[in-house]
gemmi code that builds the backbone of each chain (N, CA, C; Angstrom):
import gemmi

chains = {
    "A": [
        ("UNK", (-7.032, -5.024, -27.643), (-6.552, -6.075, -26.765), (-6.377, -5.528, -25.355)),
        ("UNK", (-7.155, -6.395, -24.222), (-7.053, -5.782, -22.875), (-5.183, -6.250, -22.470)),
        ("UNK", (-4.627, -5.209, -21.913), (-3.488, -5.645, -21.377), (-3.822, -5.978, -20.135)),
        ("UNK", (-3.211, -7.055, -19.603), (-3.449, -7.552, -17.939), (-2.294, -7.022, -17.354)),
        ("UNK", (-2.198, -6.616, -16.071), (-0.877, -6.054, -15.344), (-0.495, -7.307, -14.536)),
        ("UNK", (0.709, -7.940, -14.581), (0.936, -8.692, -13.145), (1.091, -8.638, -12.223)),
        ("UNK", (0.191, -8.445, -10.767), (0.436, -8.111, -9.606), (1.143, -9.077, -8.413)),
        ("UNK", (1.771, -9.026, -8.059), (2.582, -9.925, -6.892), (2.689, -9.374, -5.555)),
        ("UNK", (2.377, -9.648, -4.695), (3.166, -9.707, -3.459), (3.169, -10.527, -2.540)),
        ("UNK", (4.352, -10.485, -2.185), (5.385, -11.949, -1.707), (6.426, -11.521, -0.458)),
        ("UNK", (6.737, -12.554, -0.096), (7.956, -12.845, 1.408), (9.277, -12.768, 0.207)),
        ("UNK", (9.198, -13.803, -0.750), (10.581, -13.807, -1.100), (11.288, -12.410, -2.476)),
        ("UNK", (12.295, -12.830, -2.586), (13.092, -11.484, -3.188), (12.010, -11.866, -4.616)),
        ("UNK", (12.443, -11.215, -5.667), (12.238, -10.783, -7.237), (13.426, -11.200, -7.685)),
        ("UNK", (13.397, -11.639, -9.349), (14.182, -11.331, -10.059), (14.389, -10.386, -11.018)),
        ("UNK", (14.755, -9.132, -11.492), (14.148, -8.247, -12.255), (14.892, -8.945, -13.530)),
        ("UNK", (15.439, -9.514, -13.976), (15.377, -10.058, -15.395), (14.949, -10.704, -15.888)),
        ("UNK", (14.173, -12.006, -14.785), (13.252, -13.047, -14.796), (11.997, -12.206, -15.451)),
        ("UNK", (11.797, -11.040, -14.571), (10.302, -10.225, -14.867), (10.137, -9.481, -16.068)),
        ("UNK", (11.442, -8.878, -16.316), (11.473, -8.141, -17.892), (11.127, -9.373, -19.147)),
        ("UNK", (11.764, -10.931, -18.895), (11.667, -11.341, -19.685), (10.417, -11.868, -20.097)),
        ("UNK", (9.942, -12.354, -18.694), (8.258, -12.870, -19.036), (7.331, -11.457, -19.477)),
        ("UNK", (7.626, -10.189, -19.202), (6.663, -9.207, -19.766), (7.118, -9.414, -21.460)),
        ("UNK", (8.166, -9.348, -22.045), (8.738, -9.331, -23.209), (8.563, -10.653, -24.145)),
        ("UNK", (8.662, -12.014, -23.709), (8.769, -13.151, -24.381), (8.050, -12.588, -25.902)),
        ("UNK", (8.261, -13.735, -26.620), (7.714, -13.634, -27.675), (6.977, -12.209, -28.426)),
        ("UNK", (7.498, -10.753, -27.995), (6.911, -9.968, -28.260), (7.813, -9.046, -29.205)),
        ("UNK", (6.890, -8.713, -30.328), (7.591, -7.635, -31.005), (7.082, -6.600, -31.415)),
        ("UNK", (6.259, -6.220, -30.432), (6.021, -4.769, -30.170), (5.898, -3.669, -29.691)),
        ("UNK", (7.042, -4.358, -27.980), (7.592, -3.564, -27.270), (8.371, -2.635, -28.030)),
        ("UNK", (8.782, -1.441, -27.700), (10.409, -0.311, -27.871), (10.768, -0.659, -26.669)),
        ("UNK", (10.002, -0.414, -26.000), (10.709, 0.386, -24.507), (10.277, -0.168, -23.216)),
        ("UNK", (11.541, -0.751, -22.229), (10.805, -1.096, -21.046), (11.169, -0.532, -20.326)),
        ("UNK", (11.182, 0.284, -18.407), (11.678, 1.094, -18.108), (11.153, 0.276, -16.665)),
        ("UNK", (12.373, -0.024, -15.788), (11.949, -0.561, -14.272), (12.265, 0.465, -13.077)),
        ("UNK", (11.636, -0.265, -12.504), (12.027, 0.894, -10.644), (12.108, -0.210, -9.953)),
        ("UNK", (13.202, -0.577, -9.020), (13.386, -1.146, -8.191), (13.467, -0.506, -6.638)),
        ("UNK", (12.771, -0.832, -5.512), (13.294, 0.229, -4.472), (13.814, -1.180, -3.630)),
        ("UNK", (15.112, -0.322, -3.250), (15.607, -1.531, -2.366), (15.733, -0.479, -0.717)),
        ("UNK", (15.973, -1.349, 0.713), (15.840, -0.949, 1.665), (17.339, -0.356, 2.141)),
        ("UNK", (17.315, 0.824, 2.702), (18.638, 1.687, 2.806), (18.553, 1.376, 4.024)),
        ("UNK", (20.230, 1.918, 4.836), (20.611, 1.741, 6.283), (20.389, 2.849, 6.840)),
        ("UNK", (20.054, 4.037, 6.813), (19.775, 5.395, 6.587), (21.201, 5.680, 7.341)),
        ("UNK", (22.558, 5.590, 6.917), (24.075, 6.497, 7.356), (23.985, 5.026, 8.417)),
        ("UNK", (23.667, 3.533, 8.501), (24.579, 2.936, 9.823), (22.974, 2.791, 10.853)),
        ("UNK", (21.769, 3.623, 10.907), (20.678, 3.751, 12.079), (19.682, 2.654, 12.090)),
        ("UNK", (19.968, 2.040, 10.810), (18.888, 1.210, 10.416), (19.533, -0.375, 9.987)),
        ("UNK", (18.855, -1.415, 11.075), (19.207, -2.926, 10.796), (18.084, -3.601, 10.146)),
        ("UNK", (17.345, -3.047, 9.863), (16.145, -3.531, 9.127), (14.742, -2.940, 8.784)),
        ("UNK", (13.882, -2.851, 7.538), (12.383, -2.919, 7.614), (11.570, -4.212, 8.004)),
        ("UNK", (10.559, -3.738, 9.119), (9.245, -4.936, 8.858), (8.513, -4.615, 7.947)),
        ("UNK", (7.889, -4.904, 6.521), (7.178, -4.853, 6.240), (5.508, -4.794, 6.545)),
        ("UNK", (4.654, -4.321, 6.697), (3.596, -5.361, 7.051), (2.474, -4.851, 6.019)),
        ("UNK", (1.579, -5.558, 5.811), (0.293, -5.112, 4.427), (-0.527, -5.817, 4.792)),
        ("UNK", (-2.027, -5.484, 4.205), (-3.376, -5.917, 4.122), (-3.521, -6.704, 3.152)),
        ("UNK", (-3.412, -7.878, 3.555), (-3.706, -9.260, 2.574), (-4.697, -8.929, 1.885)),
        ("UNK", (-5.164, -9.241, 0.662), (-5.695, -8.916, -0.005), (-6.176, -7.456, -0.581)),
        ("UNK", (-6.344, -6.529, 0.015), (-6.311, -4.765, -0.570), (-5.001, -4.645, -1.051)),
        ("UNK", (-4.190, -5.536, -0.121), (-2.794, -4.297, -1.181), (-2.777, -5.000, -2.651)),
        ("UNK", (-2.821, -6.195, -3.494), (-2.753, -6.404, -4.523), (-4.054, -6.384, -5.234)),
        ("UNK", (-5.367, -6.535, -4.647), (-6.502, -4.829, -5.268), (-6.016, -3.812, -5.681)),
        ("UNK", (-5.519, -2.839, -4.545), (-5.173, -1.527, -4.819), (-4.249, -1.898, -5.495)),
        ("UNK", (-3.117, -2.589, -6.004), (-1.950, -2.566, -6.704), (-2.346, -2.745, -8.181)),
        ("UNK", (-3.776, -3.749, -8.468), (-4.050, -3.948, -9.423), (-4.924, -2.911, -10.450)),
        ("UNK", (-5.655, -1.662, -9.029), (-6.346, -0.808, -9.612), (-5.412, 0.574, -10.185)),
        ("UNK", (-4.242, 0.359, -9.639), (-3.283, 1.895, -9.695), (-2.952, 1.286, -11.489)),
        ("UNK", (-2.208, -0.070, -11.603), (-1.856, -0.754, -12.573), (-2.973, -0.492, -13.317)),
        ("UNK", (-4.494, -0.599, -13.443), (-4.831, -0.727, -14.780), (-5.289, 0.980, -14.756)),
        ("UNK", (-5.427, 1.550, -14.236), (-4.988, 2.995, -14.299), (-4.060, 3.104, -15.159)),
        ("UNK", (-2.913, 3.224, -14.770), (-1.724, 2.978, -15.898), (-1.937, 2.912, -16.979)),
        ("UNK", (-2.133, 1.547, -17.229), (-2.661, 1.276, -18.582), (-3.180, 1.484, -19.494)),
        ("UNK", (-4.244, 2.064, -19.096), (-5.236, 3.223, -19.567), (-4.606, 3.990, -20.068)),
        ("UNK", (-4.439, 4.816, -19.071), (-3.682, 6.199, -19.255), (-2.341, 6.271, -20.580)),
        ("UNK", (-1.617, 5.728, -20.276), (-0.258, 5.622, -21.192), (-0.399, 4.910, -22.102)),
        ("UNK", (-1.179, 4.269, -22.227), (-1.658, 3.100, -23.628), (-0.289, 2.227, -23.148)),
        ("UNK", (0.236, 1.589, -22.147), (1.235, 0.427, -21.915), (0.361, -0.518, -22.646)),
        ("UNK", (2.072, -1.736, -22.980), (1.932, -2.613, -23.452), (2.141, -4.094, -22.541)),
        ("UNK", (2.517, -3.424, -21.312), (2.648, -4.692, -20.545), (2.999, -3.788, -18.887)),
        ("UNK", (3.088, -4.310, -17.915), (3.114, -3.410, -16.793), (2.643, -5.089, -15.173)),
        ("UNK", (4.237, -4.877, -14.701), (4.322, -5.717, -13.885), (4.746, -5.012, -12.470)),
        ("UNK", (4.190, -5.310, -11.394), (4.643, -4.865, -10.041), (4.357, -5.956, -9.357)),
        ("UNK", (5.482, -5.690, -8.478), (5.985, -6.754, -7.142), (6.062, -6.463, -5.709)),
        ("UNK", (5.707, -5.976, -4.859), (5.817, -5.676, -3.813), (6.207, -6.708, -2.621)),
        ("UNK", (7.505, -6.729, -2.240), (7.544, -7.889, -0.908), (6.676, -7.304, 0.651)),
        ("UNK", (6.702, -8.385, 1.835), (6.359, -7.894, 2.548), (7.120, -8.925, 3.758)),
        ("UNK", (7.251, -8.453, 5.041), (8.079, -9.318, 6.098), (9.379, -8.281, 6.651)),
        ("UNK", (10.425, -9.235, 7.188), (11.662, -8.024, 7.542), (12.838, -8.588, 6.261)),
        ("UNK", (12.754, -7.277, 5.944), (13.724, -6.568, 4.916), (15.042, -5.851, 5.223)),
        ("UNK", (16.265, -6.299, 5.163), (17.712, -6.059, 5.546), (18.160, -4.772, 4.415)),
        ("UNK", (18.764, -4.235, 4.929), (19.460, -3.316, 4.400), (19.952, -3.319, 2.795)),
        ("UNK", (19.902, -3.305, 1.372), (20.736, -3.827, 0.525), (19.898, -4.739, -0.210)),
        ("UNK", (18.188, -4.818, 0.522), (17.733, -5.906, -0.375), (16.461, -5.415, -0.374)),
        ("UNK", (15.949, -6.043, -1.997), (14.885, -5.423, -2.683), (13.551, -5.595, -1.979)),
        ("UNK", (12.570, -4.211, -1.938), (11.261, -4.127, -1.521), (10.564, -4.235, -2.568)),
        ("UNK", (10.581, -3.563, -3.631), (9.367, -3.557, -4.560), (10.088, -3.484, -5.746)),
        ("UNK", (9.189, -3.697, -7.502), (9.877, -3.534, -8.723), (8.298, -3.486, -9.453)),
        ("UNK", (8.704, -2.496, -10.381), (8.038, -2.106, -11.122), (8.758, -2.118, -12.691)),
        ("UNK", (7.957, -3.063, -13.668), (8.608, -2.547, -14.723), (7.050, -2.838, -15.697)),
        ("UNK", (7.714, -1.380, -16.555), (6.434, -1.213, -17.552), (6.897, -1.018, -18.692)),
        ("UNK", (5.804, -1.401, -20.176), (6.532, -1.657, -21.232), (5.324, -0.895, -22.536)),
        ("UNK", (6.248, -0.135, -23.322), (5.472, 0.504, -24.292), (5.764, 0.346, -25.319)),
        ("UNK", (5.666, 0.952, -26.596), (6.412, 0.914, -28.113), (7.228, 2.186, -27.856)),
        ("UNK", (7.361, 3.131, -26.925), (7.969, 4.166, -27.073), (8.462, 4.879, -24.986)),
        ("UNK", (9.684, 5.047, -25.378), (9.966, 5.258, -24.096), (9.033, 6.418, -23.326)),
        ("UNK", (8.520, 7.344, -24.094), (8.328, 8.167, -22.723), (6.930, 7.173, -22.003)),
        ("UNK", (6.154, 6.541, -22.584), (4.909, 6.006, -22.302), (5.739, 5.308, -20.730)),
        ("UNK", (6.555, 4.822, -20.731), (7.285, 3.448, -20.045), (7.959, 4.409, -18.776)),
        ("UNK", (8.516, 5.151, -18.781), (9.202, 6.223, -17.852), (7.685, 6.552, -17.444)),
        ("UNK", (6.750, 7.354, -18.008), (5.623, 7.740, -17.090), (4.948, 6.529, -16.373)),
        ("UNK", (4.720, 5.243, -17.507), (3.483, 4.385, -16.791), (4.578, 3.857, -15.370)),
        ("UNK", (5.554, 3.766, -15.425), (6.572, 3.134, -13.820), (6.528, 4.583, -12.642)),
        ("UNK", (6.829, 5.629, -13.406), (6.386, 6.040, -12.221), (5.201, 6.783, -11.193)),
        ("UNK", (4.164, 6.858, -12.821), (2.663, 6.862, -12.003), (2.808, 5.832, -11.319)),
        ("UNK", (3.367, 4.559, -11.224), (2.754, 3.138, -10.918), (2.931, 3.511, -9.598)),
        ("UNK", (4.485, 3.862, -9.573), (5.575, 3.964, -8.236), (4.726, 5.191, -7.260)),
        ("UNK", (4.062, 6.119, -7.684), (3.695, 7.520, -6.784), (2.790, 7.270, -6.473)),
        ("UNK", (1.537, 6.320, -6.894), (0.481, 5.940, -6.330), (0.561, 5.260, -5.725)),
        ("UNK", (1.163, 4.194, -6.049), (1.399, 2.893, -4.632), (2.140, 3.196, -3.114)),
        ("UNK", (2.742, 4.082, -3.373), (3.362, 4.579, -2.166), (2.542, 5.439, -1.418)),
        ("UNK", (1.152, 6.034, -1.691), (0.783, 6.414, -1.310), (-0.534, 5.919, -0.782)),
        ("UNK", (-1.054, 5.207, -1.681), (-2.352, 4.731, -1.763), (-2.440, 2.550, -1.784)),
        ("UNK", (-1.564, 1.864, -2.066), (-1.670, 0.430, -1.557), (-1.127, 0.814, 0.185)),
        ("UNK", (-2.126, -0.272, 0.374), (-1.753, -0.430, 2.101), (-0.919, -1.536, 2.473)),
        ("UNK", (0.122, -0.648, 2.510), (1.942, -1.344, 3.158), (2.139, 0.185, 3.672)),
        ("UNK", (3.108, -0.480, 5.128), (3.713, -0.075, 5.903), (4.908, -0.566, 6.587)),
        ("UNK", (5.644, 0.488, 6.589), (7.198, 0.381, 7.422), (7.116, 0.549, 8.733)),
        ("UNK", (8.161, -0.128, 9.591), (8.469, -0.467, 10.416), (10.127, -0.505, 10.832)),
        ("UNK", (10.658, 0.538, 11.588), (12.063, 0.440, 11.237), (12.702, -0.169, 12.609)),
        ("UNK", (13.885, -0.921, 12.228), (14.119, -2.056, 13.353), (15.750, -0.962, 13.761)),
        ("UNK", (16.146, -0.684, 14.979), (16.930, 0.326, 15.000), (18.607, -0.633, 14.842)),
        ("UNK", (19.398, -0.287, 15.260), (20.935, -0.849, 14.725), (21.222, -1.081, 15.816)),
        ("UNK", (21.155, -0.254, 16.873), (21.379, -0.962, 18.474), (20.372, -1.702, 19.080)),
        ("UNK", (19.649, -2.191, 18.333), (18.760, -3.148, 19.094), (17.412, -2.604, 19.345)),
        ("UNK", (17.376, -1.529, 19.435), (16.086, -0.493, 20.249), (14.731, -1.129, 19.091)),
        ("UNK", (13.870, -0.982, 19.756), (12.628, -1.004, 18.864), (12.039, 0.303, 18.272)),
        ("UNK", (12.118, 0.220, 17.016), (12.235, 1.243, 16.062), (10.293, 2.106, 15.990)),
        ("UNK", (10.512, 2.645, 15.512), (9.367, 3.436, 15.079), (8.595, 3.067, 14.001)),
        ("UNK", (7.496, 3.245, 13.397), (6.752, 3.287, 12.280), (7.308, 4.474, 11.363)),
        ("UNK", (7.144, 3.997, 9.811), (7.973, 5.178, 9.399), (6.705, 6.516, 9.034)),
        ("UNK", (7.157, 7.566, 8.831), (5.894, 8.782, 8.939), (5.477, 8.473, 7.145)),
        ("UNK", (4.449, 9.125, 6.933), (3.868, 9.366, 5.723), (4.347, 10.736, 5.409)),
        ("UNK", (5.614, 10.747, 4.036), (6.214, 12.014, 3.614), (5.125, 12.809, 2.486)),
        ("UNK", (4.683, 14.455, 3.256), (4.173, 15.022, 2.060), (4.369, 15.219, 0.978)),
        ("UNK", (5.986, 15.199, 0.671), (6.149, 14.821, -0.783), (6.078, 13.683, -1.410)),
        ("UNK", (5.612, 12.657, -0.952), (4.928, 11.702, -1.521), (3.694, 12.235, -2.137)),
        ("UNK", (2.810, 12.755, -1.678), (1.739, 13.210, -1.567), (1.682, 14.045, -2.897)),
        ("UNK", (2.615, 14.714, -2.767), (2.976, 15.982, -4.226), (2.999, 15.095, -5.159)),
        ("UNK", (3.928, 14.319, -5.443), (4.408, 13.444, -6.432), (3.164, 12.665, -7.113)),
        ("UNK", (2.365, 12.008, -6.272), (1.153, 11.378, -6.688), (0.408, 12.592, -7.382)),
        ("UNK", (0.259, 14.174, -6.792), (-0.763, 14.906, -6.875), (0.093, 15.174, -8.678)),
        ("UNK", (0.774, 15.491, -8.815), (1.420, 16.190, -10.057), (0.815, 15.160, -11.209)),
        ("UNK", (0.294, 14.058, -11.041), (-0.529, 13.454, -11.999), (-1.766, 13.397, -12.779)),
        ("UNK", (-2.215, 14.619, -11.850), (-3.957, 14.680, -11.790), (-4.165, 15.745, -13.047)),
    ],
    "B": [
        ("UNK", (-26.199, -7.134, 13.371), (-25.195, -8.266, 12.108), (-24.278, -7.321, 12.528)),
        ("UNK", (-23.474, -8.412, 13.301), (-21.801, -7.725, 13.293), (-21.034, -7.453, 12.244)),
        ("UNK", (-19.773, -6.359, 12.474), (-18.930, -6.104, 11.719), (-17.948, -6.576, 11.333)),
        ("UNK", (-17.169, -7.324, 10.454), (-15.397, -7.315, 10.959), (-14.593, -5.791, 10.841)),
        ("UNK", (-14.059, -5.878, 11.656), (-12.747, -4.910, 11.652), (-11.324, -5.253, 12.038)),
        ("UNK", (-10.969, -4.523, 11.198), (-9.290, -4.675, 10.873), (-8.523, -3.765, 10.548)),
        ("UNK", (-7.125, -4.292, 11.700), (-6.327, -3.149, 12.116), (-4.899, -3.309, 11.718)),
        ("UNK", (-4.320, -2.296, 11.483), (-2.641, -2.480, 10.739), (-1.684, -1.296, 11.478)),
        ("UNK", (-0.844, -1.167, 11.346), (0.907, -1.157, 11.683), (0.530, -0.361, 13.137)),
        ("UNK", (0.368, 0.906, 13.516), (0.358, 1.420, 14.534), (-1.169, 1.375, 15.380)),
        ("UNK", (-2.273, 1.649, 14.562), (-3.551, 1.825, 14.820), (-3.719, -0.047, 15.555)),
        ("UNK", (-3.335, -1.184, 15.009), (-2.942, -2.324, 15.393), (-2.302, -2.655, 16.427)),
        ("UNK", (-1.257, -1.712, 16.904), (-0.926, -2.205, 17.831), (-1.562, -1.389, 19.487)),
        ("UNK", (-1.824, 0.082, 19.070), (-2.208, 0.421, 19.940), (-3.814, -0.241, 20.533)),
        ("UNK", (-4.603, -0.567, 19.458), (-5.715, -1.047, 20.292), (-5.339, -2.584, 20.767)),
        ("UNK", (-4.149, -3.194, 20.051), (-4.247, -4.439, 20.687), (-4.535, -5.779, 20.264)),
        ("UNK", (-4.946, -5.675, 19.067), (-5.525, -6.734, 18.455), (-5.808, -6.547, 16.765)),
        ("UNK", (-5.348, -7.440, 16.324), (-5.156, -7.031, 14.652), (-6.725, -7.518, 14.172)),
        ("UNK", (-7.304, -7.804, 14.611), (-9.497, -7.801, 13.800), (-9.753, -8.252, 14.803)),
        ("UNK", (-11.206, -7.835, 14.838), (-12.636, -8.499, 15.795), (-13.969, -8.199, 14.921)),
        ("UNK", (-14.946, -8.949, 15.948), (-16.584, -8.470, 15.120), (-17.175, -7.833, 16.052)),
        ("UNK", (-17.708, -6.860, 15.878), (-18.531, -6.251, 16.983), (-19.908, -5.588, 16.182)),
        ("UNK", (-20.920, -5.465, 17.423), (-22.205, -4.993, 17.019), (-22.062, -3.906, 16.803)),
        ("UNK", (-22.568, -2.921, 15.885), (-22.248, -1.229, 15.940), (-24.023, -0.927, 16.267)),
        ("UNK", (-23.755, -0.015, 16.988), (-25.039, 0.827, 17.289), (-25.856, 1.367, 16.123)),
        ("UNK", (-27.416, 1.467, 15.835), (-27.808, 2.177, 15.108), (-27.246, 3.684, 14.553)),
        ("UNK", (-27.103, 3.966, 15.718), (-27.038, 5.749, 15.271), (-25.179, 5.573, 13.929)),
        ("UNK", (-24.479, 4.629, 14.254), (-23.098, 4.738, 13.717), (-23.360, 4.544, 12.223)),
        ("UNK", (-23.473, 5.922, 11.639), (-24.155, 5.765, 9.913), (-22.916, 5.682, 9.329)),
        ("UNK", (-21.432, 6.861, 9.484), (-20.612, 7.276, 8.500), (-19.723, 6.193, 9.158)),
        ("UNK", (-18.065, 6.560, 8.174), (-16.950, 6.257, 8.788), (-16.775, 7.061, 10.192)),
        ("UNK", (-17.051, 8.151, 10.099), (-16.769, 9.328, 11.245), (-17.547, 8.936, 12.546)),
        ("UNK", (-19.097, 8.524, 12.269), (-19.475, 7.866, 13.555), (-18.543, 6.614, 13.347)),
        ("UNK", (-18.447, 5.545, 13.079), (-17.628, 4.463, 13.519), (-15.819, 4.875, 14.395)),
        ("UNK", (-15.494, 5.830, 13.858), (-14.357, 6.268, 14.501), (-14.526, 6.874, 16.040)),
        ("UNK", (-15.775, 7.894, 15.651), (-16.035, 8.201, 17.080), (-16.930, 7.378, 18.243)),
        ("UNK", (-17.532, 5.888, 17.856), (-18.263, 5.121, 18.512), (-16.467, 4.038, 19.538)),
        ("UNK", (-16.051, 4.029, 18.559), (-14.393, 3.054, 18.759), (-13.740, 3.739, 20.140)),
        ("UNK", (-13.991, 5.118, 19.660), (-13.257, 6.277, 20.765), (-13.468, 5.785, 21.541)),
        ("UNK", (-14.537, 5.727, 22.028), (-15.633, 5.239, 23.472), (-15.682, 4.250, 23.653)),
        ("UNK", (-14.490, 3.114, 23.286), (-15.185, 1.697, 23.515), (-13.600, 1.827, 24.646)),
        ("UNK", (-12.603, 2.989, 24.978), (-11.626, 2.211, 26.198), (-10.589, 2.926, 25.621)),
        ("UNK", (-9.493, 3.180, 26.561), (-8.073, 4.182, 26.536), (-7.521, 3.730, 25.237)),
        ("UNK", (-7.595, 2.129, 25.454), (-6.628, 2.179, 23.921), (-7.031, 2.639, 22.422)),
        ("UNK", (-8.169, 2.126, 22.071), (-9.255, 2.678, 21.234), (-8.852, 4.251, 21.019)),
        ("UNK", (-9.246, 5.270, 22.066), (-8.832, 6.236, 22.169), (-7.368, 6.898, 21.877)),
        ("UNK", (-6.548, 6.321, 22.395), (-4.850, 6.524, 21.911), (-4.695, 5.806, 20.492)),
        ("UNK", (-5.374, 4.771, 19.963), (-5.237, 4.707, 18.478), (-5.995, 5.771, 17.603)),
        ("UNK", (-6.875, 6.177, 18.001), (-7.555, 7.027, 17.111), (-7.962, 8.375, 17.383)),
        ("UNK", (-6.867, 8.938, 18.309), (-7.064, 10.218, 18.856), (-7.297, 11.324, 17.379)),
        ("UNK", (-5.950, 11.117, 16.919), (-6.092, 12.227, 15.290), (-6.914, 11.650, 14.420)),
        ("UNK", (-7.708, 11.307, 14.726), (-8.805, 10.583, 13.775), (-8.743, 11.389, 12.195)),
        ("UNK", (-8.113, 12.406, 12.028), (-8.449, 12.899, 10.538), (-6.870, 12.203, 9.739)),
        ("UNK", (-6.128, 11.640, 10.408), (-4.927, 11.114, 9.343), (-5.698, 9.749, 9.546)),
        ("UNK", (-6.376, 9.223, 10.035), (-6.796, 7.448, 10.154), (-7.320, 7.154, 8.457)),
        ("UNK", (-6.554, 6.166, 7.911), (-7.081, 6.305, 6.470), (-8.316, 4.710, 7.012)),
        ("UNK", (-9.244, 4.778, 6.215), (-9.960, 3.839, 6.424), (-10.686, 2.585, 4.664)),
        ("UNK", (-10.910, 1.556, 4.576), (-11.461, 0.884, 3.439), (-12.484, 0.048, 4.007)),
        ("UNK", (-13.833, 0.053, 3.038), (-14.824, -0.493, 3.512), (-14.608, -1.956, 1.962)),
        ("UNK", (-14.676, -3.054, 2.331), (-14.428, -3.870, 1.684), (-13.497, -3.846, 0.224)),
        ("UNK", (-12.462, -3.628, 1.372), (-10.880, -3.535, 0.393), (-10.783, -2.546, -0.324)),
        ("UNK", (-11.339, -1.396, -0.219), (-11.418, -0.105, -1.265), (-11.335, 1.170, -0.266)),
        ("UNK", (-10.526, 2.327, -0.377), (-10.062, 3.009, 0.449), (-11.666, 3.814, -0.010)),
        ("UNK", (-12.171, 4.683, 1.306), (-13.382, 5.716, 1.152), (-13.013, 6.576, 2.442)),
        ("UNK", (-13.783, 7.809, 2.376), (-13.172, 8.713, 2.792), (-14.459, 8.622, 4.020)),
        ("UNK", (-13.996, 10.330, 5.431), (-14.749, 9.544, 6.546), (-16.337, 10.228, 6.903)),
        ("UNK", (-16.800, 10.903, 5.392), (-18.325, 10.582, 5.070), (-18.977, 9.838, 4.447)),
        ("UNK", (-17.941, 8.562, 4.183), (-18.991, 7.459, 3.749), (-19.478, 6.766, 4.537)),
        ("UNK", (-21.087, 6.245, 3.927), (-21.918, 5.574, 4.916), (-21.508, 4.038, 4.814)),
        ("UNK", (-21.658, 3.402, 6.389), (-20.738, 2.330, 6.554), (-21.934, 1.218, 5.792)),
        ("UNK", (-23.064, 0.957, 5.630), (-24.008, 0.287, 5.242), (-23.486, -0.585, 4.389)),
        ("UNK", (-23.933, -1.919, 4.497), (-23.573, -2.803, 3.710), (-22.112, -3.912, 3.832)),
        ("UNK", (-20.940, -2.878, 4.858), (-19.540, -3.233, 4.794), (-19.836, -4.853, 5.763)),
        ("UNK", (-18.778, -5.265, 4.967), (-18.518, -6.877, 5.620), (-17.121, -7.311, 5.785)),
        ("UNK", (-16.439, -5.864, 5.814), (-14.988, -5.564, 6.555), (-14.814, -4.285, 6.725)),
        ("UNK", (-14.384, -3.715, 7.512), (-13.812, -2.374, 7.770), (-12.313, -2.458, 8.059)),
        ("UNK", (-11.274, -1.825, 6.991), (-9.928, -1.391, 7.872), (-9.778, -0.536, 8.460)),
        ("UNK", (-8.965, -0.201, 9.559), (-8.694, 1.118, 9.886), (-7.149, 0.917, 9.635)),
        ("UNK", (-6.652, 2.148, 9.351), (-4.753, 1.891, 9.415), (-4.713, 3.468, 9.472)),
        ("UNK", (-3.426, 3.833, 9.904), (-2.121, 4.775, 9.398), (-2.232, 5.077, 7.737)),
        ("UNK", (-1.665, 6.509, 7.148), (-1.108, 6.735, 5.960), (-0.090, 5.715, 5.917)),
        ("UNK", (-0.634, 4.996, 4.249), (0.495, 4.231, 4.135), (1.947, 4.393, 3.434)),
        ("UNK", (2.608, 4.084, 3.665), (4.052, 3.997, 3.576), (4.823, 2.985, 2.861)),
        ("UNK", (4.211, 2.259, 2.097), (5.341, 1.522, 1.065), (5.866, 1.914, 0.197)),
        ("UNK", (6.417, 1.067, -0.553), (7.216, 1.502, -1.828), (8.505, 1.273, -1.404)),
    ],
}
model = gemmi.Model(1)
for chain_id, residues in chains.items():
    chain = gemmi.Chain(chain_id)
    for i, (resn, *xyz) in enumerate(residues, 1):
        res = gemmi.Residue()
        res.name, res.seqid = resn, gemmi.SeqId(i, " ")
        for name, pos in zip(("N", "CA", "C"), xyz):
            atom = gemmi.Atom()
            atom.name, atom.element = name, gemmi.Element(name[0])
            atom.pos, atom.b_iso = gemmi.Position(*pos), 0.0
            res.add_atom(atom)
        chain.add_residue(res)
    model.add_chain(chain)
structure = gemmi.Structure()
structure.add_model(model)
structure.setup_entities()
């Protein structure tokens, strides 16, 4: 049976229990589901906001190709990602990932292969809006991102 | 047969304009000639794509690296390493 991944990205928030439940309905052959939520930090008070911004259409391509990667790989049984995009306040959710196996470790790996590739490889970008008003910077691309994705290979 | 191209977060703003179509010259085979034909099209061009080796680029929605040959593309992105998650 091909598993399909659900790919989203959207302006408005997520529900992550809404999403666990539609991966789960009627199923009894999950064990294990395991989510990542990243929500947007104030970095200490410096930060009044992310802009989001993404490539309409590549980023939920690339979101859909990292996902059936996944799938593959871990033998998942279900595997949903959400990515928002727009300005994002401090305290509120950017992205969610939740993936689902018969056995936890499958579910811990397939979320965060999901999570180390997409951060590196879907095209979204930050934009940080400063706290005094100033117009903020683009945020840099961290090499340990880079590691994190690489430790998969 | 023109190109589209399309531009995102910083590489976007420095040239000025988020897509256009333009004619590319024969000789512009790779990504690498298209980066270095852009150079030459004006200051801003140039200040977006000075470090041309972090410019990540996708030839119809699929990221490729900057010895692939542009032939065939009926979009080009250019952007920044991306940064979500």
């Amino acid at each position: 049976m091909t598993v399909v991944p659900t790919i989203r990205v959207q302006s408005a928030d997520f529900d992550l229990q809404a999403e666990i439940d539609a991966l789960t309905a009627g199923r009894r052959d999950i064990g294990a589901v395991v989510t990542f939520t990243g929500l947007c930090r104030d970095e200490q008070g410096q930060l009044s906001a992310l802009e989001l911004e993404h490539y309409p259409g590549m980023a939920e391509a690339e979101m859909r190709r990292i996902a059936e990667l996944a799938i593959e790989r871990f033998s998942l049984l279900g595997l949903t990602a959400v990515h928002r995009y727009g300005k994002i306040l401090p305290g509120e959710n950017i992205v969610l990932v939740v993936a689902a196996a018969p056995h936890r470790q499958a579910a811990f790996d397939g979320a965060g292969f999901m999570m180390d590739f997409l951060k590196t490889s879907a095209p979204f970008w930050k934009k940080e809006h400063a706290a005094d008003g100033s117009q903020g910077d683009w945020v840099a691309a961290k090499d340990a991102d880079d590691r994190a994705r690489d430790k998969w290979r | 047969m023109s190109t589209k191209l399309v531009y995102f977060a910083w590489v976007r703003e420095r040239i000025g304009k988020p897509e256009e179509e333009l004619d590319l010259p024969a000789g512009v085979v790779t990504v690498r000639d298209l980066l270095n034909h852009l150079k030459s099209l004006g200051e801003e061009y140039e200040n977006a794509l000075q470090y041309s080796d972090v410019i990540r680029v996708a030839i119809n929605q699929e990221h490729v690296e900057h010895d692939e040959k542009i032939a065939g593309a009926r979009e080009i992105g250019i952007f920044p390493p991306m940064t979500g998650g």
